[in-house]
N, C-alpha and C positions, 0 to 999 in steps of 0.2 A: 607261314611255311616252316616244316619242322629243318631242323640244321642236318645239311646232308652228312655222311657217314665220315670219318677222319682222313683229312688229307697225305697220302703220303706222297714223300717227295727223296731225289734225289739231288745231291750236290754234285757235280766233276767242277776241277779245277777248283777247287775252292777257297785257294787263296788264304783268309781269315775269317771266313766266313759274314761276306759282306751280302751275298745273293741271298744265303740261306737266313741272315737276320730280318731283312729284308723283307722276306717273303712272308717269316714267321711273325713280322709286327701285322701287314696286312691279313695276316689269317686271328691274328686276333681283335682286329680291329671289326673285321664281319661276323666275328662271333663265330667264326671253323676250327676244329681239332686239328691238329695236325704232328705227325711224326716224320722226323729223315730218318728214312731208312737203309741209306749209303752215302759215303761218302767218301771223296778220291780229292789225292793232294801227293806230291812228291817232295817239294820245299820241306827241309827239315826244320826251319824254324817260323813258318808256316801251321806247320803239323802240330808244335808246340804250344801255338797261341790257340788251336782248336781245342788242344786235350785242356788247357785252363778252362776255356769254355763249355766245353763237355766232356766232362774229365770221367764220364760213364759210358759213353761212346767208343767205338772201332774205328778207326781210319784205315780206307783201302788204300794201296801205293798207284802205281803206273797205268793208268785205267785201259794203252795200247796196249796192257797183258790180261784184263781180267775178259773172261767171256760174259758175252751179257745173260747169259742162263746161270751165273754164277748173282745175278745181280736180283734182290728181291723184287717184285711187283710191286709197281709204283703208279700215284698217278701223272705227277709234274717231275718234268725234267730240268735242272739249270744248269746255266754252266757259261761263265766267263770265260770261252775256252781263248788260249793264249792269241795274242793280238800282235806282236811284234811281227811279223809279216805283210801286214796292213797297216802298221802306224808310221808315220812321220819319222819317230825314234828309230826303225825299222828298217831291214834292207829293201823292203818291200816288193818283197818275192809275191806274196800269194800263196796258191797252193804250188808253186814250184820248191816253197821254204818246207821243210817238212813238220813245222809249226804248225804251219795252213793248215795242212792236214791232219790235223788234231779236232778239227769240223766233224770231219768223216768218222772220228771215234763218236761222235754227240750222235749222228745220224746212223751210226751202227745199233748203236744202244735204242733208238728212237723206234727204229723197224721192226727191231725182235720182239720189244716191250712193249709197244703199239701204247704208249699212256694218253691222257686226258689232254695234255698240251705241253708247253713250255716255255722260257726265259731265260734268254740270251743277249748277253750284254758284249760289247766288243767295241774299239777306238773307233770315233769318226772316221776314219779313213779310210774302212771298210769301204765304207759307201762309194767313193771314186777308184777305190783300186780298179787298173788293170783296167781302163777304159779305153776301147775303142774308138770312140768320137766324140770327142770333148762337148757337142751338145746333146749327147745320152747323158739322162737323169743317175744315172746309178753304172758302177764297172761291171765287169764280168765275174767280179770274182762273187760279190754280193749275190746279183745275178742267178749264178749257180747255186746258190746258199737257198737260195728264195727258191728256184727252182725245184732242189732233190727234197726241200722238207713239204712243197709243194705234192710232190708227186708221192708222199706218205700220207696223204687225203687231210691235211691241215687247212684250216682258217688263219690265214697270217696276216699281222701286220705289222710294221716296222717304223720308226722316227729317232731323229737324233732329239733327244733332248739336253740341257742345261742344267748343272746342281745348282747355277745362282738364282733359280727360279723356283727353287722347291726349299728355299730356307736353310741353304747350307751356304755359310759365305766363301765358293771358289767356285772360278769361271773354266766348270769343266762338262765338254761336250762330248758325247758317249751315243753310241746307236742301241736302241733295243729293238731286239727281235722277237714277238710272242705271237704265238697259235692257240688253239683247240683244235677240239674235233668237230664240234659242232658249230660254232658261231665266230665269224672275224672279228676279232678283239676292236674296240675303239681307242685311238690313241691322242681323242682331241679334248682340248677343252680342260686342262688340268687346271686345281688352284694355282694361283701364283703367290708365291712366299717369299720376302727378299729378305735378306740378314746383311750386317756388318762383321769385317773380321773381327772388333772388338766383343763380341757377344761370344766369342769363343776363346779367349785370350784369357790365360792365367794369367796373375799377379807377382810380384814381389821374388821369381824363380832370382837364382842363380846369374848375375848375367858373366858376360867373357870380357877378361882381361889379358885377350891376346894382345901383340904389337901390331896386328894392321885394323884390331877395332880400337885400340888406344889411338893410333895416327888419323881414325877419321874424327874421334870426340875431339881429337887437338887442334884440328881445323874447320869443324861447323860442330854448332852447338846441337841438343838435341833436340828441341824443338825444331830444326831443317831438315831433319835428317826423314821424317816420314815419308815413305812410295820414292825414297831417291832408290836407284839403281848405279850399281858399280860397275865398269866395263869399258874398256878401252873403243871397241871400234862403233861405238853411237857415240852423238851427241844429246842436246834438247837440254834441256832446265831442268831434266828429275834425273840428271844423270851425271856423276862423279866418274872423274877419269884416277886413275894411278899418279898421275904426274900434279895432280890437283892436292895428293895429299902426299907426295913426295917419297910413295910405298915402295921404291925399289932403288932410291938414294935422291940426294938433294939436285936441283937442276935450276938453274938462272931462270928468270922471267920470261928474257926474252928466248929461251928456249920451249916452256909453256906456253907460250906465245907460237911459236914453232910448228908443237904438236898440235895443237888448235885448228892451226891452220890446214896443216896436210891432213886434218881428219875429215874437212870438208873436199879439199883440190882432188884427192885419190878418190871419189866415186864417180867424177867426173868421166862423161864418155868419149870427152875426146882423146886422151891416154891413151885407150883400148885403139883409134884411132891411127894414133901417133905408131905404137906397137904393131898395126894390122893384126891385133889377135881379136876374136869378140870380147864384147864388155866384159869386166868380172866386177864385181861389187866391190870394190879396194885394192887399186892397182900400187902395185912399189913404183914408186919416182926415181930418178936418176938426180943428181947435185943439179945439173941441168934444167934439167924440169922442174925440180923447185924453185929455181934462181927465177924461171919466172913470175912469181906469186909470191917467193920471199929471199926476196936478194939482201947479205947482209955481209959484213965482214965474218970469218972465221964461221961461215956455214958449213961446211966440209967437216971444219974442228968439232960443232955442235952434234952433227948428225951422230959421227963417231962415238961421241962422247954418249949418246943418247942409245947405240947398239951398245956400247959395252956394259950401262944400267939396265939395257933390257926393255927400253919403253920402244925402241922400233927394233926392226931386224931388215937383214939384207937380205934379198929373194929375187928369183926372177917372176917376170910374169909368169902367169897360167893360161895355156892354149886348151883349145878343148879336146877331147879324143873319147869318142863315146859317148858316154854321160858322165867321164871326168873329168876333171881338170890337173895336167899335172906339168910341173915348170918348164918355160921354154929357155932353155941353156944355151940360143943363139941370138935371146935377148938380153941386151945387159942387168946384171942386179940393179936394184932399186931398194929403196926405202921403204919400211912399211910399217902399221900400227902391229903392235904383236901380239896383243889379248885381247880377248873376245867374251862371249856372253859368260858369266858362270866360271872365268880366270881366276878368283879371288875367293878368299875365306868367304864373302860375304859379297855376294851378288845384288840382292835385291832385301832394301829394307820396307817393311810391308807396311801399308798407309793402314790404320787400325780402323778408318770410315771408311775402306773398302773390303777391297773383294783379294782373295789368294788368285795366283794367276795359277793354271793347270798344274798341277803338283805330282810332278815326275821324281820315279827314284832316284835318279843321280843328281835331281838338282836342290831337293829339300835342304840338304844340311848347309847348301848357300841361301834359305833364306831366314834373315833374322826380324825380330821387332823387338819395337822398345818396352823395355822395363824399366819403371823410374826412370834413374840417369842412365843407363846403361843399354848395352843391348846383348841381344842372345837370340839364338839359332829358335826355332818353333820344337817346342815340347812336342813326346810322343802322343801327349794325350790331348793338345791343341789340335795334333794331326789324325786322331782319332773325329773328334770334334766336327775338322775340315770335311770327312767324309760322313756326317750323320749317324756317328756310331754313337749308340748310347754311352755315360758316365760310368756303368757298370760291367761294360764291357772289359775283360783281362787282357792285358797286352803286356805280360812280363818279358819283353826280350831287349837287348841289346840296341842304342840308337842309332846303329850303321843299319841292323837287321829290321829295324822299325820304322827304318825310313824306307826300304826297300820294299818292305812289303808292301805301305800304305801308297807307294808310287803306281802299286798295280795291284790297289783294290777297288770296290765298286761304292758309289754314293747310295747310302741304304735307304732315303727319303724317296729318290728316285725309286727305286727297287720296289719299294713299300707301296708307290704310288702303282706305279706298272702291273705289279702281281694283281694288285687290285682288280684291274682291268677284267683277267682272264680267271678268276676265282668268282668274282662277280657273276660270269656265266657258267660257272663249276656250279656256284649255289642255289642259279634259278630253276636249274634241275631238280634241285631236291634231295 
């Protein structure tokens, strides 16, 4: 069969262009031509990492200002359009966020241009937003997604897939959504590929010689230190507290001993009980209430001693009111653990025979791995890596702005596989 005529394609929201790599590896992997012939992005250092990469290329800005008669004929449309409405990270509006409705720009463009099909990526979380009855398969907002691209005479299908199952080592789950015109895309049956995060780890970098990664090499050596996590309010064996490495000033035994304890006794649901408020996952104790689970002399002194380092703080409980929680001021203060996930220079140090855990922009720069003796935060080009971006891809920006971005880009393996799907029935045409 001779190779059908050249693909064109359009990018929105394009991020760094993770869709459009993506797409363009699968279109040469079936032997297709292919040109973008638009492409939309507002992030300015964003827009930066595109022009390194196609530094012969237009970028359009605000795609809510451009008309789609302004937009060249295409066949495939993508578009990771913005997801924080829908995710977990998220207030989780839907289309009440006016984010949502950044959709409606995709399905604007989709109507006027009537193209061949298209791919769209967006957070798991799609999937359950704004559901009506917790034994519906899917929310409303999905729902409607499905529906309006439905009612543009599309073949759709939709799955959450896995990057740890396509050869990227991070456990990150993502929905795709792809049509045509003529045929429902199949979205079953993929290879399955697994990788280690060592297989994407550079060498011999740079490592940190801050004071609170000096104060954990002073207290475990580095061989222990693999897949531990830094963070006050868990426990478990892979997990370093503050007061274990003595990161907010020195504290007696029997005061570790102390916090140890009230990190288990405060999830406890009798408290919430004791309080008559509902349960909260980490109640503040009163002297009282600890006296019973740790009676000691000069507990009072301890505690004290322990809010002026900073390792608890004084709070009241939290009653509910809505869907918040906010302090009850005719319950007495109480005691409480103070840091929580991602408190610390260094959150989570990454086991090198596994897997990255879902790699958000605000939490990358807490995670580190080891180099030789030392350790250091994930390179920009490790976190290139994390998402299946090619060695030769340009990422000259800044690592506040290169973590930001890569926290809300798309895994190109995936991408590559998925486009597949729907190119596959672009070419049996002809």
């Amino acid at each position: 069969m001779s190779n059908p005529k050249k693909v064109r394609f359009i990018d929105l929201f394009s991020g760094i262009g993770g869709i459009r790599k993506g797409f363009e590896l699968a279109c040469e992997d079936l032997g297709i031509e292919y040109k973008c012939v638009f492409t939309s992005e507002i992030k300015p250092y964003a827009i930066d990492v595109f022009k390194q990469n196609h530094p012969n290329e237009s970028i359009a800005g605000d795609i809510t200002q451009i008309e789609a008669n302004r937009i060249p004929d295409f066949d495939f449309i993508l578009a990771g359009f913005p997801c924080q409405a829908f995710s977990a990270a998220g207030k989780r509006l839907g289309f009440e966020d006016t984010r949502g409705t950044l959709f409606f720009e995709v399905e604007r463009i989709i109507k006027e241009k009537d193209p061949y099909g298209f791919v769209l990526e967006n957070v798991e979380g799609l999937v359950n937003h704004d559901k009506k009855n917790p034994k519906d398969k899917i929310g409303r907002t999905l729902s409607l997604i499905l529906k309006h691209l439905e009612a543009l005479d599309y073949k759709i299908n939709w799955r959450v897939l896995n990057a740890k199952d396509f050869g990227v080592p991070q456990d990150r789950k993502r929905i795709y959504i792809i049509g045509t015109k003529k045929k429902k895309p199949d979205l079953e049956k993929f290879e399955i590929s697994h990788q280690v995060l060592s297989s994407v780890l550079e060498k011999d970098l740079p490592t940190s010689n801050s004071e609170f990664v000096r104060l954990i090499l002073s207290h475990y050596p580095i061989g222990e230190l693999s897949g531990k996590s830094i963070k006050d309010k868990r426990g478990g064996d892979n997990n370093i507290h503050s007061w274990d490495i003595e990161s907010k000033g020195k504290i007696s035994s029997l005061q570790k001993k102390l916090l140890n304890t009230m990190l288990k006794e405060r999830r406890k649901k009798k408290w919430a009980e004791e309080y008559g408020i509902d349960w909260m996952d980490g109640m503040p104790l009163t002297v009282a209430q600890i006296r019973t689970f740790f009676d000691c002399d000069k507990l009072e002194e301890m505690l004290e001693d322990l809010v002026k380092k900073k390792y608890l703080r004084k709070e009241h409980p939290k009653k509910k009111v809505g869907n918040r929680r906010v302090p009850d001021k005719t319950l007495p203060l109480g005691y409480n653990i103070v840091a929580g996930k991602m408190s610390f220079e260094v959150g989570k140090i990454l086991d090198p025979n596994g897997i990255a855990p879902t790699l958000v922009a605000m939490d990358m720069q807490h995670l580190f791995v080891i180099d030789g003796d030392g350790l250091r935060p994930l390179s920009l080009r490790e976190g290139l890596r994390l998402f299946g971006y090619p060695d030769d891809y340009k990422f000259d920006v800044s690592i506040q702005n290169g973590y930001d971005l890569l926290g809300n880009t798309v895994v190109v393996p995936v991408i590559k596989e998925v486009s597949k799907r729907i190119l596959e029935i672009y070419k049996s045409e002809g």
